[in-house]
C-alpha positions as CSV (number, residue, x, y, z in Angstrom):
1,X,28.0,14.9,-0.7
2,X,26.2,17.5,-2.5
3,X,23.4,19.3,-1.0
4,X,19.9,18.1,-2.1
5,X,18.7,21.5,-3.4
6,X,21.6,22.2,-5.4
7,X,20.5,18.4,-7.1
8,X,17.0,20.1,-8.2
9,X,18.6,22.8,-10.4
10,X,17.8,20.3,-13.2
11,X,14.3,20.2,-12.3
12,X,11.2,20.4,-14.5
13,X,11.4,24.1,-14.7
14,X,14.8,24.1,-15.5
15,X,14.3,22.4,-19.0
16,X,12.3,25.4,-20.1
17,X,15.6,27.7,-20.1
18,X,18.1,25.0,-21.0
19,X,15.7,24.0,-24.1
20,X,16.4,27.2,-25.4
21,X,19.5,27.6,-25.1
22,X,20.4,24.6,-27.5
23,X,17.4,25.7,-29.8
24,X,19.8,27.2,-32.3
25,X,21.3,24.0,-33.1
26,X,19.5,22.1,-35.7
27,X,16.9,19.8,-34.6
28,X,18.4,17.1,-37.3
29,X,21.8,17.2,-35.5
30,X,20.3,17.5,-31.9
31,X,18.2,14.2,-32.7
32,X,21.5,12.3,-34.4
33,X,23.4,13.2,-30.6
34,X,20.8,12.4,-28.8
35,X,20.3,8.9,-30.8
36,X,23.9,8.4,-30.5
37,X,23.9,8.6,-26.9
38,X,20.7,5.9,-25.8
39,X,21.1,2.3,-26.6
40,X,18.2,1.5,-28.7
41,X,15.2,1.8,-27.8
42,X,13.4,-2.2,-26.8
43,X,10.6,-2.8,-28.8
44,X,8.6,-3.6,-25.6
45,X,8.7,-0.5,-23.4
46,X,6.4,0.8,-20.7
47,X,5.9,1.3,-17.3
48,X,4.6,-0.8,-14.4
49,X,1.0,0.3,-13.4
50,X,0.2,-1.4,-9.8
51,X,-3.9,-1.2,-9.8
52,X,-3.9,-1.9,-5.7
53,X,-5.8,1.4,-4.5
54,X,-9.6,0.7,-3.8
55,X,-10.4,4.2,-5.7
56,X,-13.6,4.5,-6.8
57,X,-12.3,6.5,-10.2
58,X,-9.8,3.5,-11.2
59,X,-11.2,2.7,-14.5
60,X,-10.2,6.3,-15.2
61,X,-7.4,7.0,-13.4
62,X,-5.6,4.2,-15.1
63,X,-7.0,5.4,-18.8
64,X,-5.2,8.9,-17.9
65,X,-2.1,7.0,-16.8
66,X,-2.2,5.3,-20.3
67,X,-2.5,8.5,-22.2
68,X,0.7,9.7,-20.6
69,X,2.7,6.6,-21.6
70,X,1.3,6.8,-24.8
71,X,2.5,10.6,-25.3
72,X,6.2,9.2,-24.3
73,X,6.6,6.2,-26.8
74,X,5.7,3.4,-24.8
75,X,4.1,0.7,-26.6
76,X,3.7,-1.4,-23.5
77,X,1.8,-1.2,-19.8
78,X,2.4,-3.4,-17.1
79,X,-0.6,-3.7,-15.1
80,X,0.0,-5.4,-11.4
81,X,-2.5,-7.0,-9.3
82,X,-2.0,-8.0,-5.7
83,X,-2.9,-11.4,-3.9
84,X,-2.4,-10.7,-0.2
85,X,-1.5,-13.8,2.3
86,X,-1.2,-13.2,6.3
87,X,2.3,-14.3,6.5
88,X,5.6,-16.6,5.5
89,X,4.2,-19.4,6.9
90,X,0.5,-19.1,5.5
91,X,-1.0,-21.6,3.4
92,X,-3.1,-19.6,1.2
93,X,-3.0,-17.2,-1.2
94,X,-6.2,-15.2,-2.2
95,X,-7.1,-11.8,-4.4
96,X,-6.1,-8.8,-2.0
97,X,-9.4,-6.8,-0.8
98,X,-8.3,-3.8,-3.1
99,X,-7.4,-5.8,-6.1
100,X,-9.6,-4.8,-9.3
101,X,-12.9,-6.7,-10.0
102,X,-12.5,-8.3,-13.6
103,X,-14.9,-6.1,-15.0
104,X,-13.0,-3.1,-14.1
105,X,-9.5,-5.0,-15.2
106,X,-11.2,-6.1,-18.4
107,X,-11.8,-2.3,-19.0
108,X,-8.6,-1.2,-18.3
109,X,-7.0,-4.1,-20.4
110,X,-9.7,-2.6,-23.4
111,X,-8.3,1.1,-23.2
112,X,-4.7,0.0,-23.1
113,X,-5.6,-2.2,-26.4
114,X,-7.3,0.6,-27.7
115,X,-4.1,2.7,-27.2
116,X,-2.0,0.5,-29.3
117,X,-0.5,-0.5,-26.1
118,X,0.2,-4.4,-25.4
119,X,-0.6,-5.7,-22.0
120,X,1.1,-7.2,-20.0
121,X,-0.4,-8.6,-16.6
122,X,1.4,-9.0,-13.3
123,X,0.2,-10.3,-10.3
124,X,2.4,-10.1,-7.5
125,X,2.0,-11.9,-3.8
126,X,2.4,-9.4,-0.7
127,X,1.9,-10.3,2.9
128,X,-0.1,-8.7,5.8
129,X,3.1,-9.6,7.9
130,X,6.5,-9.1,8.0
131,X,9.2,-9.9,10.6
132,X,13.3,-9.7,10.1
133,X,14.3,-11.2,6.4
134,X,10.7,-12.1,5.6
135,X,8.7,-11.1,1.8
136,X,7.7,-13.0,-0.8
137,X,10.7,-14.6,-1.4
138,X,11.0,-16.2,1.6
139,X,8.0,-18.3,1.9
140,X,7.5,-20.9,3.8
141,X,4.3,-22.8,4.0
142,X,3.2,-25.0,6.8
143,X,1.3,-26.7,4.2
144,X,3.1,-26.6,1.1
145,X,0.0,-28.5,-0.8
146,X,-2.6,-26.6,0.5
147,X,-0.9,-23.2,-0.8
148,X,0.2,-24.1,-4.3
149,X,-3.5,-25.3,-4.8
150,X,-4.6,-21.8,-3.7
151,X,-1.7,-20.4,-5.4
152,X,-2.8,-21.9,-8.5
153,X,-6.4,-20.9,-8.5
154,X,-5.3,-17.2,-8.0
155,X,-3.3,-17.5,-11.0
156,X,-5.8,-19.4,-13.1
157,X,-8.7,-16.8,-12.1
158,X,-6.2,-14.1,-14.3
159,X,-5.6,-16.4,-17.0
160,X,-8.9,-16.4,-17.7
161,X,-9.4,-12.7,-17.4
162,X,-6.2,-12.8,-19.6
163,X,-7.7,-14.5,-22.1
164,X,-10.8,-13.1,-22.6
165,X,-9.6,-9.7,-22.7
166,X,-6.7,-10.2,-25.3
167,X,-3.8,-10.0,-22.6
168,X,-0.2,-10.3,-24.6
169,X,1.9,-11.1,-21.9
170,X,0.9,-12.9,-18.8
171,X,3.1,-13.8,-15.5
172,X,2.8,-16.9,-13.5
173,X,5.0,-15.2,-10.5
174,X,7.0,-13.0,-9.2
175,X,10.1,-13.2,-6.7
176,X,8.7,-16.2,-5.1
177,X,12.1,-17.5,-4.5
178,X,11.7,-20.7,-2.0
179,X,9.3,-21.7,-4.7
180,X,11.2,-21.7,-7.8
181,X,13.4,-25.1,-7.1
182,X,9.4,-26.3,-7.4
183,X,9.6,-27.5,-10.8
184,X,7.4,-30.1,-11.0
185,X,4.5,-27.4,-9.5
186,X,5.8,-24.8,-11.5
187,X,5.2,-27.2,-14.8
188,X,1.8,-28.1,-13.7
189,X,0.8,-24.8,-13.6
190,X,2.3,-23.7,-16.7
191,X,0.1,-26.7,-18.4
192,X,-3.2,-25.4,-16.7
193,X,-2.6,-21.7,-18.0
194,X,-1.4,-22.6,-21.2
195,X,-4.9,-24.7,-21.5
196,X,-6.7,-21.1,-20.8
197,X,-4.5,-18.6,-22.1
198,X,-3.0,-18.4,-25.5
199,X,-0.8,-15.2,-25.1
200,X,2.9,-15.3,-23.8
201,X,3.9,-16.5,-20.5
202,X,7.1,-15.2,-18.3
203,X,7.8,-15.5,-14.7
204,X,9.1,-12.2,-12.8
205,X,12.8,-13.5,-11.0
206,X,14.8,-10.8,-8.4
207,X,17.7,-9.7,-9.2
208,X,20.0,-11.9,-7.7
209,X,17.9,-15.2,-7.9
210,X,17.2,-16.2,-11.8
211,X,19.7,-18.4,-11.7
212,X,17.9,-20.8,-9.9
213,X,14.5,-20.8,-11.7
214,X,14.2,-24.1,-12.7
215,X,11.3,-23.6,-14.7
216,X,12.5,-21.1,-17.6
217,X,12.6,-23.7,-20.8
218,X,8.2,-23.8,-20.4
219,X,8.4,-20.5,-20.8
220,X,8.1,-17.9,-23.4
221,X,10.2,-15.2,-22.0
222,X,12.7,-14.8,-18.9
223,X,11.7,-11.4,-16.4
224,X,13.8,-10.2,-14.2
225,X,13.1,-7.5,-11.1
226,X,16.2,-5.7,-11.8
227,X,17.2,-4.1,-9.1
228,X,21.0,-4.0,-9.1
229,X,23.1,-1.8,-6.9
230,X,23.9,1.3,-9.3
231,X,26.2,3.2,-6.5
232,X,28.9,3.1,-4.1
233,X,28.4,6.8,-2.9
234,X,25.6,9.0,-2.7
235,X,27.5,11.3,-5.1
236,X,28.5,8.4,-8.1
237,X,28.0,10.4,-11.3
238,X,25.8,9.1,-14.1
239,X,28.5,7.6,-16.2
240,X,30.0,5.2,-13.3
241,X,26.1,3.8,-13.1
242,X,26.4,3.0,-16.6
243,X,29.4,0.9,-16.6
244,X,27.4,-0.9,-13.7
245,X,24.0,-0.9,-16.1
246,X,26.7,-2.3,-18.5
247,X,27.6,-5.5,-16.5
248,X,24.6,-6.1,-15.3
249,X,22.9,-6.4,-18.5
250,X,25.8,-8.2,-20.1
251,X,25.2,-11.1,-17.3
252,X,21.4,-11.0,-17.6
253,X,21.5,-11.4,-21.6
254,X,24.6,-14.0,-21.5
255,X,21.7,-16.1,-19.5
256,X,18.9,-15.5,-21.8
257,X,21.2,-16.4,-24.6
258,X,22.1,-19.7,-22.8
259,X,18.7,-20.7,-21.8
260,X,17.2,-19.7,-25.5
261,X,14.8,-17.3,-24.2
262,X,14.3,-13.4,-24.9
263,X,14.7,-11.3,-21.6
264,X,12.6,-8.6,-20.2
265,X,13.3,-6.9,-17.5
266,X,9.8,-6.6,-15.6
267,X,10.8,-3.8,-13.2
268,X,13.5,-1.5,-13.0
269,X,13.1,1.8,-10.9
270,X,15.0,4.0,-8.1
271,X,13.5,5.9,-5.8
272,X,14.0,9.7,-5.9
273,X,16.0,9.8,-2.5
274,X,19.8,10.9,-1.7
275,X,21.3,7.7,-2.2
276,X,18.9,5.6,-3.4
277,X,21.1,4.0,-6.7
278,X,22.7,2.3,-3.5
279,X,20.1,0.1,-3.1
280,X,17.0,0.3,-5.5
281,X,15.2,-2.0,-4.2
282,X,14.9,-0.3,-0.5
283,X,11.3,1.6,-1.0
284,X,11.6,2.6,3.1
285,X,14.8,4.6,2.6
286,X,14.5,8.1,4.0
287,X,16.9,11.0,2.6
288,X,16.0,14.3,1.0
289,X,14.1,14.0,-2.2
290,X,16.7,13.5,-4.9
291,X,15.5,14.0,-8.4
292,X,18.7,14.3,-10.0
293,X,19.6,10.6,-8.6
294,X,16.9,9.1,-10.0
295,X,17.4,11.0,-13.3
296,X,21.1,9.5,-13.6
297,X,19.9,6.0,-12.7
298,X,17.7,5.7,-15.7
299,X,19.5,7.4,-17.9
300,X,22.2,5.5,-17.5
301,X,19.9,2.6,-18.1
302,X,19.4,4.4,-21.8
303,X,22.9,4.7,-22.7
304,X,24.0,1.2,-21.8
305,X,20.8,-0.4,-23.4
306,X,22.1,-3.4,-25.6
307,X,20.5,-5.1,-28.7
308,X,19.0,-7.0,-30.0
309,X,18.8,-8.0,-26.2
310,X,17.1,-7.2,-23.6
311,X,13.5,-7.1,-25.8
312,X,11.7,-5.4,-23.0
313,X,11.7,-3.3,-19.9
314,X,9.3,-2.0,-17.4
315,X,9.8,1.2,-15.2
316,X,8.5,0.4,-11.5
317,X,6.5,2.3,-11.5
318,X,2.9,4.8,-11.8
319,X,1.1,4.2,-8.9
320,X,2.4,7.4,-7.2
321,X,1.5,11.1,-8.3
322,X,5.2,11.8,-8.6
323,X,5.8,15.1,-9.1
324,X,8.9,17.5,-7.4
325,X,8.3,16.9,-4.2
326,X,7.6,12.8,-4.3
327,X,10.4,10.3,-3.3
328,X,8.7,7.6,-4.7
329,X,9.8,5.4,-7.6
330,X,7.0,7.2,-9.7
331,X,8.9,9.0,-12.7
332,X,5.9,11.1,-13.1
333,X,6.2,15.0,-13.7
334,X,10.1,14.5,-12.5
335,X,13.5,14.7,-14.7
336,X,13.6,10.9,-15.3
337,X,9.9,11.3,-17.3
338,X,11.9,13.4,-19.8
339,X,15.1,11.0,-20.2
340,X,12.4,8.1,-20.9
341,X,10.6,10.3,-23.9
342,X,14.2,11.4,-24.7
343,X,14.9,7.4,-25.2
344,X,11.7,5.7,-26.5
345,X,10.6,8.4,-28.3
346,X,13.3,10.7,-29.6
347,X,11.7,12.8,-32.4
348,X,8.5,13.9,-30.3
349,X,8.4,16.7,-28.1
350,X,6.7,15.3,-24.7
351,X,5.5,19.0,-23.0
352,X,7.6,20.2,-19.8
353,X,10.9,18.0,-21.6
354,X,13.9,19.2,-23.6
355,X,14.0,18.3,-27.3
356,X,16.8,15.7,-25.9
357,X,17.5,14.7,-22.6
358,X,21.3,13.7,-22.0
359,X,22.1,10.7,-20.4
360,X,25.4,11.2,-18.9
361,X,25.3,14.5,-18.0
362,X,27.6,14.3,-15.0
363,X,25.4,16.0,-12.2
């Protein structure tokens, strides 16, 4: 395994210095290799913002976050909002204490807009408690009746905000997994927001459970959380995560395909922790912060992007600070923030990035 420090050498500072070095090549030629190493860009492309901190500033805060996505090419924010229940076995589901009021949401839809950014809008179910095996996807209501009502009134409440404030892209759920055999719910709902809302509807699957949506044909788009497994060592070099990017995506858009729908993957991120490409997904994973990992991850991502499939993706995600000390998912003032600009938006120069970012650089 190589040591964690030696992994920084590619750190923010480092671009300066390497920048230079290749500026005697042409910038026509270094934007021809650099487009001939990234799949194409999606047309929908952005990062998830989660809007679950109570801080007073948010309106703000989030209207910086969207500058910054702006200045990389995205044309797209994800904005999440939480609905908190106590536990598995809970039969309600109601708007988390530090969720956004709807003026503050409407605003934040309103600057996005105002970007030239489409929004879309994600609200996602967390619980208070957790024991062995149990999240969202493992519900399991005493009252099964009782907590799809209440799940439907906290979906129905965004709609509306949706609606008023020119949403593009709406979510009825995400990795609710025990729920999603539920079809006859799942259409009901569907009807109800469809009566309210007038934008596009996906629902948000993990990883390893969209095959057993049994809802996707009502709606307008299939999401997937994709976190696959990108590693089998700590030490797996940026082209061995692209052949797994490669067969991943191949499975996900073979579905899409199948079912008629266009695919958008509604999160994708890796922690920036010494193995992390392991397991994406695990946000408690300790290790030395690992900014190079995280760098390889996504652009590996870039250079095994298909088309005209997936049409969208979502980088999990801009709640976090980031910076070169954070182990978060937040790509934010790290390596990865350059490959994205380096992808989306190849012919602008993003400040603190290289004129191109290589994907498969192998360390």
């Amino acid at each position: 395994m190589v040591a964690a420090g030696a992994r920084l050498r590619r750190g923010p500072d480092a671009f300066v210095s390497w920048d230079r070095a290749r500026a005697a090549r042409p910038a026509s030629r270094r934007l021809r290799a650099a487009r001939a190493r990234y799949g194409p860009a999606p047309p929908l492309r952005g990062a998830a913002l989660p809007l679950w901190s109570a801080r007073a500033d948010r309106v703000a805060w989030a209207t910086a976050r969207l500058d910054e996505l702006v200045a990389i090419g995205a044309t797209a924010v994800e904005l999440v909002v939480m609905g908190r229940q106590e536990s598995v076995v809970s039969d309600e589901v109601t708007r988390a204490p530090s969720a956004p009021s709807d003026e503050a949401l409407r605003e934040i839809i309103a600057a996005a807009r105002a970007r030239g950014l489409q929004v879309a809008l994600l609200p996602i179910v967390e619980l208070e408690q957790l024991g062995p095996g149990q999240w969202r996807g493992a519900l399991a209501p005493r009252d099964v009746d009782r907590w799809w009502l209440s799940y439907e009134r906290f979906i129905l409440g965004y709609a509306e905000v949706a609606a008023a404030a020119g949403v593009t892209w709406l979510s009825i759920g995400s990795e609710l997994g025990t729920t999603e055999a539920w079809r006859d719910r799942w259409y009901h709902l569907i009807s109800g927001v469809r009566r309210v809302f007038r934008g596009k509807l996906l629902y948000s699957a993990n990883w390893d459970h969209y095959r057993e949506v049994s809802f996707w044909g009502r709606l307008d788009a299939i999401g997937v959380s994709s976190y696959f497994a990108l590693a089998t060592s700590a030490d797996d070099t940026a082209a061995q995560m692209a052949t797994r990017w490669r067969a991943a995506l191949r499975e996900l858009t073979r579905f899409a395909a199948g079912v008629g729908r266009p695919l958008v993957l509604t999160e994708v991120g890796v922690p920036s922790r010494d193995g992390a490409a392991l397991a994406p997904w695990d946000y408690t994973r300790d290790g030395a912060v690992d900014l190079e990992e995280q760098r390889r991850a996504l652009a590996s991502l870039a250079a095994a992007w298909l088309a005209p499939q997936p049409m969208g993706v979502f980088v999990w995600e801009l709640a976090g600070d980031g910076g070169a000390g954070d182990g978060g998912y937040s790509p934010r003032g790290k390596p990865a923030w350059c490959v994205l600009a380096a992808w989306w938006a190849p012919r602008r120069r993003v400040a603190g990035c290289p004129a191109t970012s290589e994907p498969l650089r192998s360390r």
